[in-house]
C-alpha positions as CSV (number, residue, x, y, z in Angstrom):
1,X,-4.9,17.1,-16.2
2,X,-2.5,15.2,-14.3
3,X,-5.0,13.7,-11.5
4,X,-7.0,13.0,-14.8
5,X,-4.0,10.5,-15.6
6,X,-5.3,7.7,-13.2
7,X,-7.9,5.5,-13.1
8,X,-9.5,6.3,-16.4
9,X,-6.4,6.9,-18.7
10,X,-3.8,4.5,-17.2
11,X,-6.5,1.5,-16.8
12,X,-9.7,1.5,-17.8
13,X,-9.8,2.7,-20.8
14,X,-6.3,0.6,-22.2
15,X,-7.9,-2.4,-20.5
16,X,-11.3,-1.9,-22.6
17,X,-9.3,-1.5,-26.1
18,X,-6.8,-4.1,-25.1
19,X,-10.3,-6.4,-24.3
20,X,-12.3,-5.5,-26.9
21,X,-10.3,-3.7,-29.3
22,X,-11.7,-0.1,-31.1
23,X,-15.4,-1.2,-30.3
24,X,-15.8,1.4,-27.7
25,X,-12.9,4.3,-28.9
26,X,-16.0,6.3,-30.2
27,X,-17.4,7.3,-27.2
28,X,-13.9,8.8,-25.7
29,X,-14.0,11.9,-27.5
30,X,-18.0,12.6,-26.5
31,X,-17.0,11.6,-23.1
32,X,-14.3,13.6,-22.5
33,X,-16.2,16.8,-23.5
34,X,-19.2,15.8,-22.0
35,X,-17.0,17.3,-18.9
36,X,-16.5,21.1,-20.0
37,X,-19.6,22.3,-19.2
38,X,-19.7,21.2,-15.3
39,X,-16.2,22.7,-15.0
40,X,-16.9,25.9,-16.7
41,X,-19.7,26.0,-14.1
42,X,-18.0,25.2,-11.1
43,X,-15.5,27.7,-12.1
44,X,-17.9,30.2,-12.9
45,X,-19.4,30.4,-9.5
46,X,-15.9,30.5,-7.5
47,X,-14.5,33.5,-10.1
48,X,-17.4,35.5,-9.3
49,X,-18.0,35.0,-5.2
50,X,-15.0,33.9,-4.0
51,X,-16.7,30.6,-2.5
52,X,-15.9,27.1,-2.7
53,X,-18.6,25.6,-5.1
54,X,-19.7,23.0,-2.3
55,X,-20.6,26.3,-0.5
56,X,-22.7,27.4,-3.5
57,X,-24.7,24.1,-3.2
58,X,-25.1,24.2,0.8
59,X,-26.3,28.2,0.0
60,X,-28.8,26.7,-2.7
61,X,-30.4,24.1,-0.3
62,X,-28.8,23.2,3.0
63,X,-30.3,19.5,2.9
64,X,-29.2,19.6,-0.7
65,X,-25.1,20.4,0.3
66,X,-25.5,18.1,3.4
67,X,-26.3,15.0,1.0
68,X,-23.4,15.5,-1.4
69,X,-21.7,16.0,1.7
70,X,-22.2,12.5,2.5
71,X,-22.0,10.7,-1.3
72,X,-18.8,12.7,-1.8
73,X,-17.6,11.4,2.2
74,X,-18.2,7.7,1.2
75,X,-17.4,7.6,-2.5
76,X,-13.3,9.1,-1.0
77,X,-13.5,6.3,1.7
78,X,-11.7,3.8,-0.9
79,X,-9.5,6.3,-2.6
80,X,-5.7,4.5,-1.0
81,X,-6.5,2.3,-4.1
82,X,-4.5,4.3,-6.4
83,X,-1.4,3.8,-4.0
84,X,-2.0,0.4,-4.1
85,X,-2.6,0.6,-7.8
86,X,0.9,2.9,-8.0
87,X,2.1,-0.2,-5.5
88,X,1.6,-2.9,-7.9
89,X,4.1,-0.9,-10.2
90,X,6.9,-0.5,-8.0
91,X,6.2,-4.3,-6.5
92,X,6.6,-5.3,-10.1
93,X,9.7,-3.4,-10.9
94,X,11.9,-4.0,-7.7
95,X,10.0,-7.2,-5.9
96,X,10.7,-6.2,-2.8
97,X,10.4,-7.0,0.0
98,X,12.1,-10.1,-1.4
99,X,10.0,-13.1,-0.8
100,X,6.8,-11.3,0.1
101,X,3.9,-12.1,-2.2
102,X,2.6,-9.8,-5.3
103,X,0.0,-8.7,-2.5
104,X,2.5,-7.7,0.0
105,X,4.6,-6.0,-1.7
106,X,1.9,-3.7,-3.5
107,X,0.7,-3.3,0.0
108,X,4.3,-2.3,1.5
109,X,5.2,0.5,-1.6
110,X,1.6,1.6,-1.3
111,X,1.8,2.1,2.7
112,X,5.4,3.7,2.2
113,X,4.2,6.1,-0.5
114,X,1.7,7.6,1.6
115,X,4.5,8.0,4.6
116,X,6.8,9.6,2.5
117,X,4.0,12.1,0.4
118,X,2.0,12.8,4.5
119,X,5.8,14.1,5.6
120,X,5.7,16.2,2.6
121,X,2.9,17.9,2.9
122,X,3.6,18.5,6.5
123,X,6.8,20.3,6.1
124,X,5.4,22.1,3.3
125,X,5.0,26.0,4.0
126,X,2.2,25.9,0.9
127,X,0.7,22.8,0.3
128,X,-1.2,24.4,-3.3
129,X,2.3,24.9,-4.5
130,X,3.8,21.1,-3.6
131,X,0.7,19.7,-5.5
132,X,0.4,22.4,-8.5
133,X,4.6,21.4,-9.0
134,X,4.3,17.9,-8.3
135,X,1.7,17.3,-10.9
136,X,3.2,19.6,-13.5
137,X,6.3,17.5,-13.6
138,X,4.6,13.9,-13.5
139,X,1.7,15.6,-16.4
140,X,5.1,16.6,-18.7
141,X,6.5,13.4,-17.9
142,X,3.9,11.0,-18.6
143,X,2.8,12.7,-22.1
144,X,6.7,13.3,-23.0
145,X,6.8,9.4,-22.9
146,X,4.0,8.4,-24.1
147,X,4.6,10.3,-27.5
148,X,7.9,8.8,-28.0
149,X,6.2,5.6,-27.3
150,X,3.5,6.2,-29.7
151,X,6.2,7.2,-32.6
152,X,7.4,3.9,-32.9
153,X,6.6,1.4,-36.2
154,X,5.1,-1.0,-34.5
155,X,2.9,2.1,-33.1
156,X,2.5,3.8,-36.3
157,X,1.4,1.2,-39.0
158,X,-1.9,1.2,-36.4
159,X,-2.9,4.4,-36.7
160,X,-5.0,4.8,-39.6
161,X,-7.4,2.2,-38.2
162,X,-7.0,3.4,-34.5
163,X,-8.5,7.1,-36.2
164,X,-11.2,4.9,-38.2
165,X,-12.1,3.3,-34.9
166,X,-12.1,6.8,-33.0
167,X,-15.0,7.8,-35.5
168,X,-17.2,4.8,-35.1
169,X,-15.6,2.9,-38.3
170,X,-15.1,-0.7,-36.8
171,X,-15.9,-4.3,-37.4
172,X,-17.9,-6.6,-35.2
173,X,-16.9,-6.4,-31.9
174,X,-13.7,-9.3,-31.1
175,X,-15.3,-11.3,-27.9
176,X,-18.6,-10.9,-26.8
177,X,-19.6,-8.8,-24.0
178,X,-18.5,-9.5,-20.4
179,X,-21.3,-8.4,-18.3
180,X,-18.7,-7.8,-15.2
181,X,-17.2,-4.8,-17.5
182,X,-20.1,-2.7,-16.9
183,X,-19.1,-0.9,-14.5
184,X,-15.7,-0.4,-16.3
185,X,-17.0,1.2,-19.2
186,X,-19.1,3.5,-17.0
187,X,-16.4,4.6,-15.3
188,X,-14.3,5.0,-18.1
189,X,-17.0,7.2,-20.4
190,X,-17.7,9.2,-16.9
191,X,-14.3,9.7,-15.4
192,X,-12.5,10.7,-18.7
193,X,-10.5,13.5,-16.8
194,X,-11.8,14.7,-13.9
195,X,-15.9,12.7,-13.0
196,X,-17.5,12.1,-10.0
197,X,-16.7,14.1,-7.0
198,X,-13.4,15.0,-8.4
199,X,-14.5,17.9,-10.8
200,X,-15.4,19.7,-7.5
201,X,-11.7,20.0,-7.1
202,X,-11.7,22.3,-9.4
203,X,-13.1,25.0,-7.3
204,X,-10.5,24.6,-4.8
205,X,-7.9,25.0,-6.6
206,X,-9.4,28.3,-8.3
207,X,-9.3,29.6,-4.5
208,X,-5.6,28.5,-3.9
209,X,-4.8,30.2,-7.1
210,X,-6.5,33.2,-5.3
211,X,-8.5,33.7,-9.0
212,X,-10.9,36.8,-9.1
213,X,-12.7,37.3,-6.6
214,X,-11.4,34.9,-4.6
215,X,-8.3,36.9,-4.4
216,X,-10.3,38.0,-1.1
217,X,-10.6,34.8,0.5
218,X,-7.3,33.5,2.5
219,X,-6.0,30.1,1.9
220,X,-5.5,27.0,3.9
221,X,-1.4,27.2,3.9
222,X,1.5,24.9,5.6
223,X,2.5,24.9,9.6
224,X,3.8,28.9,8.9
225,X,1.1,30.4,7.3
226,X,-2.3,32.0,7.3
227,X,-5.7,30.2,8.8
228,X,-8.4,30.3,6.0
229,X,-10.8,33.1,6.0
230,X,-14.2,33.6,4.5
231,X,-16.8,35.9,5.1
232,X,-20.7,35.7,5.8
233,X,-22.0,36.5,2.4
234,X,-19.2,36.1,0.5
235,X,-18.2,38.3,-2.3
236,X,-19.6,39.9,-5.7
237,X,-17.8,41.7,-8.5
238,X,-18.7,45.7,-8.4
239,X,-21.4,46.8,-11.1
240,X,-18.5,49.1,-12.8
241,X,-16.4,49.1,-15.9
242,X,-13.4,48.3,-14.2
243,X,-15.0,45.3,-13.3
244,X,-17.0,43.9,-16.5
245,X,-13.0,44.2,-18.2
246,X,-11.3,42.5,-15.9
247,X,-14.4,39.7,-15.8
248,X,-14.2,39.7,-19.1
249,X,-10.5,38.5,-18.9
250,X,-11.3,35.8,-16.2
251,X,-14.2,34.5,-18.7
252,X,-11.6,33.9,-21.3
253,X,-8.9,32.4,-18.0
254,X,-11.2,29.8,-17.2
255,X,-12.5,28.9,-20.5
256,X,-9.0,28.4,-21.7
257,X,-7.7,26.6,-18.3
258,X,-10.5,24.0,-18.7
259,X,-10.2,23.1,-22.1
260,X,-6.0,22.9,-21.8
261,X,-7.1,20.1,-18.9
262,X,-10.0,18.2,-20.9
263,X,-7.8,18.5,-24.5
264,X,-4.7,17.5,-22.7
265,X,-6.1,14.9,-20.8
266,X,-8.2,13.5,-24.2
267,X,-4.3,13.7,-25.5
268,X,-3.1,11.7,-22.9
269,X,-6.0,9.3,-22.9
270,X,-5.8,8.7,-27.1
271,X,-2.6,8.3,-26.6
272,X,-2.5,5.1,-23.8
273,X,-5.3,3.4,-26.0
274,X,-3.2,3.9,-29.4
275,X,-0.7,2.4,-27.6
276,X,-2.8,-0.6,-26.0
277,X,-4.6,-1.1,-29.3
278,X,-1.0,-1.6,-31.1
279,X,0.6,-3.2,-28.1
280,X,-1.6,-5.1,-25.5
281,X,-4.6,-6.1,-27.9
282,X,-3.2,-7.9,-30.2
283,X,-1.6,-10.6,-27.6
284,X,-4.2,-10.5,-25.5
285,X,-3.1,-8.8,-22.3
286,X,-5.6,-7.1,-20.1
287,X,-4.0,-4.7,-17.2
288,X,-6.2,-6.2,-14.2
289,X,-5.3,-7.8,-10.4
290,X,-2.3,-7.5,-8.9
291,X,-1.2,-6.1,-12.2
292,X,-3.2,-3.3,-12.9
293,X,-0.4,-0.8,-13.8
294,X,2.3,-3.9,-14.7
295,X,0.8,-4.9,-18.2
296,X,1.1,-1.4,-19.9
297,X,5.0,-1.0,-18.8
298,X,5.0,-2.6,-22.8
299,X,3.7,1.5,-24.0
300,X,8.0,2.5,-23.1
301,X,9.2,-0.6,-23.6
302,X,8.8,-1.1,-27.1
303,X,10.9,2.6,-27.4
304,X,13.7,1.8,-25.2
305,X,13.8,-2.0,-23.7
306,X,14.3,-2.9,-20.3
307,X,15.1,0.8,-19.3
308,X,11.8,1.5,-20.9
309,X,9.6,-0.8,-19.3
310,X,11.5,0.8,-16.1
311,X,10.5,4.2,-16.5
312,X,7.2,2.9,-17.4
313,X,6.6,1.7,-14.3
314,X,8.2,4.4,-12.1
315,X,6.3,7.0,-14.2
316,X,3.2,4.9,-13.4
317,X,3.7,4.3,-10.0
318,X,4.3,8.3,-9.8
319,X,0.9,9.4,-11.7
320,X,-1.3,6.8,-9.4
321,X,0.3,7.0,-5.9
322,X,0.5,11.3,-6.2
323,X,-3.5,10.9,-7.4
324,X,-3.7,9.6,-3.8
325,X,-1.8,12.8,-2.9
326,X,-4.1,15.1,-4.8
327,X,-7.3,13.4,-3.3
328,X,-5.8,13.4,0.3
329,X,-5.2,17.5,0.2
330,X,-8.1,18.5,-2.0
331,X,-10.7,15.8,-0.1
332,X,-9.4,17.5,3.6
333,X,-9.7,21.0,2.3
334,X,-13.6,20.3,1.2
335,X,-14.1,18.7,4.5
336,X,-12.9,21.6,6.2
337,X,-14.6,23.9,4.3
338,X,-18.0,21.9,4.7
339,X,-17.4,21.4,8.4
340,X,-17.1,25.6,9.3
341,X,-19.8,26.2,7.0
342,X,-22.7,23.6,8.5
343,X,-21.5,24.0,12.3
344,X,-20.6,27.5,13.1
345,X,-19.4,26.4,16.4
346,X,-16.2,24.6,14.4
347,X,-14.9,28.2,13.5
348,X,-13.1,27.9,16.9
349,X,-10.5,26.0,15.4
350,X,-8.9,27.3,12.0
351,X,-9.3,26.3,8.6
352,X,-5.9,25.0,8.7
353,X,-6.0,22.9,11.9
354,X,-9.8,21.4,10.7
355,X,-7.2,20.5,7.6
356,X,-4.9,18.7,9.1
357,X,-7.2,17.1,11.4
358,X,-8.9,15.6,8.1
359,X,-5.7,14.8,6.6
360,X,-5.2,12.0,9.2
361,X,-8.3,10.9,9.6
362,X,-8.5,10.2,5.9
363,X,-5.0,8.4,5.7
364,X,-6.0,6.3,8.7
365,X,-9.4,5.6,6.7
366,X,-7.4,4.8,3.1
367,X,-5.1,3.0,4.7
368,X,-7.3,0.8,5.9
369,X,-9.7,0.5,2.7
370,X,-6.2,-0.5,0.9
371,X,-6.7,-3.9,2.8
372,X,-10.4,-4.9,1.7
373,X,-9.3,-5.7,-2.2
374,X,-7.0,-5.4,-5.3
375,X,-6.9,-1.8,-6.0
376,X,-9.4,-2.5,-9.5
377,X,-12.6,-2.9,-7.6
378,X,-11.6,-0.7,-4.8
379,X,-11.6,2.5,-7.8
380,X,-14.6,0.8,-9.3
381,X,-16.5,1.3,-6.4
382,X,-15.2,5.3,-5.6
383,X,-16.4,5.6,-9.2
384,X,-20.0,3.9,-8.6
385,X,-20.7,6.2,-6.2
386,X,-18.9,9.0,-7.6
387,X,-21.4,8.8,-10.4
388,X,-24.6,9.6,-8.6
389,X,-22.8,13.1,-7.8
390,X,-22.1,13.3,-11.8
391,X,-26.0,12.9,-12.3
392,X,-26.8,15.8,-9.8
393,X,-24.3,18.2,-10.8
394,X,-25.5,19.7,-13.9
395,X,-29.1,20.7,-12.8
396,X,-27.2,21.4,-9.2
397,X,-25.8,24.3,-11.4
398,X,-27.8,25.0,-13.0
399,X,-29.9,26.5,-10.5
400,X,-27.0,27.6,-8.7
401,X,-25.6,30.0,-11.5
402,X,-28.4,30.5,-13.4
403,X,-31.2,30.9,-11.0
404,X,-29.9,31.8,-7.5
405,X,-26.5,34.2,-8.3
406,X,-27.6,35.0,-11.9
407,X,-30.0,37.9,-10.8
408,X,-27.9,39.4,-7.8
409,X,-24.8,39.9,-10.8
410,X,-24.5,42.6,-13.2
411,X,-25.7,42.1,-16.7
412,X,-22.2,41.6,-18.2
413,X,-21.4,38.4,-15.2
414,X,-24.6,36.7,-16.0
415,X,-23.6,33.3,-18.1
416,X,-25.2,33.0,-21.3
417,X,-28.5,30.7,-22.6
418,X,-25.5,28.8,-25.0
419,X,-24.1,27.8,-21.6
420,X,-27.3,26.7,-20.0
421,X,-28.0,24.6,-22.9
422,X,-24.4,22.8,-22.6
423,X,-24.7,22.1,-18.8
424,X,-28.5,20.9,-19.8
425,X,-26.9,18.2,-22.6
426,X,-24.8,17.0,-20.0
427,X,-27.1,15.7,-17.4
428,X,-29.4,14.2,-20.5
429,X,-26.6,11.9,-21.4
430,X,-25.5,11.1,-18.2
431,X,-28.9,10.4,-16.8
432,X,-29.2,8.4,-20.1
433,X,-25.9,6.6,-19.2
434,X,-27.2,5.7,-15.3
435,X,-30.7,4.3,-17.0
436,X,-28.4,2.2,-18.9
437,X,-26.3,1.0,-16.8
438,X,-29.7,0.3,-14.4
439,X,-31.6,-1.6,-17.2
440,X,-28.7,-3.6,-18.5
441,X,-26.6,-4.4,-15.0
């Protein structure tokens, strides 16, 4: 829920209401549970072998695994753009380094962000638990503020037609479409929470948590701990009672643990467009540029001032810069998992030292990206490629869960035709989405 709170949440979809008011609110609820199904999925497989779910796709088809491999490699290359994004916050609320220009300065709190969250994770003795904390209180945080912000009358005497608008009850549209917004709104329907190569994340983090059966398989820990540890073939629950009760528990864990993240994040999400439909729209200010996080510090300051609009904009630069955070640990733990999987000859070095090695190469690589453009098209682009793993995901799966591990689990594990026909709506739409994106861009 709280990585959800970046790119999606914070900008695009504030800068498509405060653009074009509540012409495109009705496809925010739709999108946001368009994601449920994948996650339940990518859960599903990970509660019942203990894998990572990019070692269910390698399993399924090696040539398969070895091309998300590479999508999900280039579509992180440009992901320092949300500490530039985060930058553009603290550059607008302290301008320093006095005299530098908006550019600079994003650039300097974005590089220093990244120093100070690297030494954190370096000195931390478990990495999982930095994150899981860290996002907890910047997730409490962010919709603490945001409903105060929402309660006040200026906020209020908008809602009944924000609710009309969230149900497709709307005039004509207030400008006419901008072609260059295409991408936006496809990155705002398909990254509502957690799109692209992000949902995989997921799956990690189920492992960390040591969840079922992957209670068997070590973790990647901090300088003190344990090298990861997996086995050949993996592990399946036992065909016993014992078993089909305690699955049955798990079932209900992740059903529950993936809605709290898609209904809190859809929260979070009506929230920030309530806000920029009451606050932003009506005078015209879009969050883009150097600005991207700057023109929403009005959501607190029209609760508490000048103070507001400064915890606005440490709050935002908190929630972007730690999504760089998040990506940095989650992206090296998949690249260290994919790299002892494909090349048996990398189990030489640990789990934990292939980790850190990706760490630094992927800072080095962000840092780097930062410098190519404004943090907007830099996330735009992440998310263009991000997308083509959204299309493949479902049937991915599908055939993953349903037709490779399906007959191998007892008759109790095996996920149900209800589910199969979820996961199957979701790649219809978002092939539809991706043929019209093709036909109109």
């Amino acid at each position: 829920m709280a990585l959800a709170q970046g790119s999606g949440e914070l900008i695009w979809w504030p800068y498509l209401i405060a653009k074009y008011g509540l012409t495109f609110l009705v496809l925010l609820i739709p999108a946001c549970l368009l994601q449920y199904p994948m996650t339940v999925e990518i859960g599903r497989y990970t509660l019942l072998t203990g894998e990572s779910i990019f070692h269910g796709f390698i399993r399924l088809h090696r040539g398969f695994g070895i091309l998300l491999w590479i999508l999900m490699s280039l579509s992180f290359l440009w992901f320092g753009a949300f500490a530039s994004a985060g930058g553009t916050a603290m550059a607008a609320l302290t301008h320093f380094p006095p005299g530098w220009s908006p550019r600079g300065q994003t650039l300097f709190w974005a590089y220093s962000t990244i120093a100070i969250f690297l030494v954190a994770i370096l000195l931390s003795r478990m990495v999982y638990t930095l994150i899981e904390w860290s996002m907890k209180i910047v997730a409490i945080t962010t919709v603490a503020g945001l409903l105060w912000a929402c309660l006040q009358p200026e906020v209020l005497q908008t809602i009944p037609r924000f609710f009309a608008g969230l149900f497709g009850m709307t005039g004509p549209p207030p400008r006419p479409w901008d072609r260059n917004d295409n991408t936006k709104l496809l990155t705002a329907i398909t990254f509502a929470g957690l799109g692209g190569f992000w949902i995989l994340f997921y799956s990690y983090w189920l492992r960390d948590k040591g969840s079922a059966m992957a209670e068997h398989i070590g973790r990647i820990t901090g300088l003190t701990g344990k090298p990861e540890t997996i086995t050949a073939d993996g592990f399946l629950p036992e065909a016993s009672a014992q078993s089909a009760a305690a699955w049955r528990q798990w079932e209900r864990y992740l059903s529950t643990d993936v809605l709290i993240g898609i209904l809190g994040n859809l929260a979070t999400t009506m929230m920030t467009c309530l806000l920029a439909y009451a606050l932003l729209f009506p005078k015209g200010l879009v969050p883009q540029d150097y600005e991207l996080a700057v023109v929403q510090s009005r959501f607190f300051e029209v609760s508490w001032g000048a103070f507001g609009r400064t915890l606005f904009l440490i709050v935002a630069a908190a929630f972007l810069t730690d999504t760089w955070l998040v990506t940095a640990d989650a992206v090296s733990r998949m690249q260290a998992d994919i790299v002892t999987i494909l090349f048996p000859a990398g189990k030489k070095f640990t789990g934990r030292q292939w980790y850190y090695f990706f760490l630094a190469l992927l800072t080095v690589i962000t840092s780097l990206t930062m410098l190519l453009d404004q943090p907007g098209p830099l996330i735009l682009t992440s998310a263009a490629i991000g997308f083509s793993g959204t299309i493949l995901f479902p049937g991915a799966l599908y055939l993953l869960n349903y037709r490779f591990l399906a007959p191998q689990l007892p008759e109790w594990a095996r996920p149900s035709k209800e589910s199969a026909w979820r996961l199957i709506l979701s790649f219809v739409i978002y092939f539809g989405l991706a043929m019209a994106y093709l036909w109109i861009g």
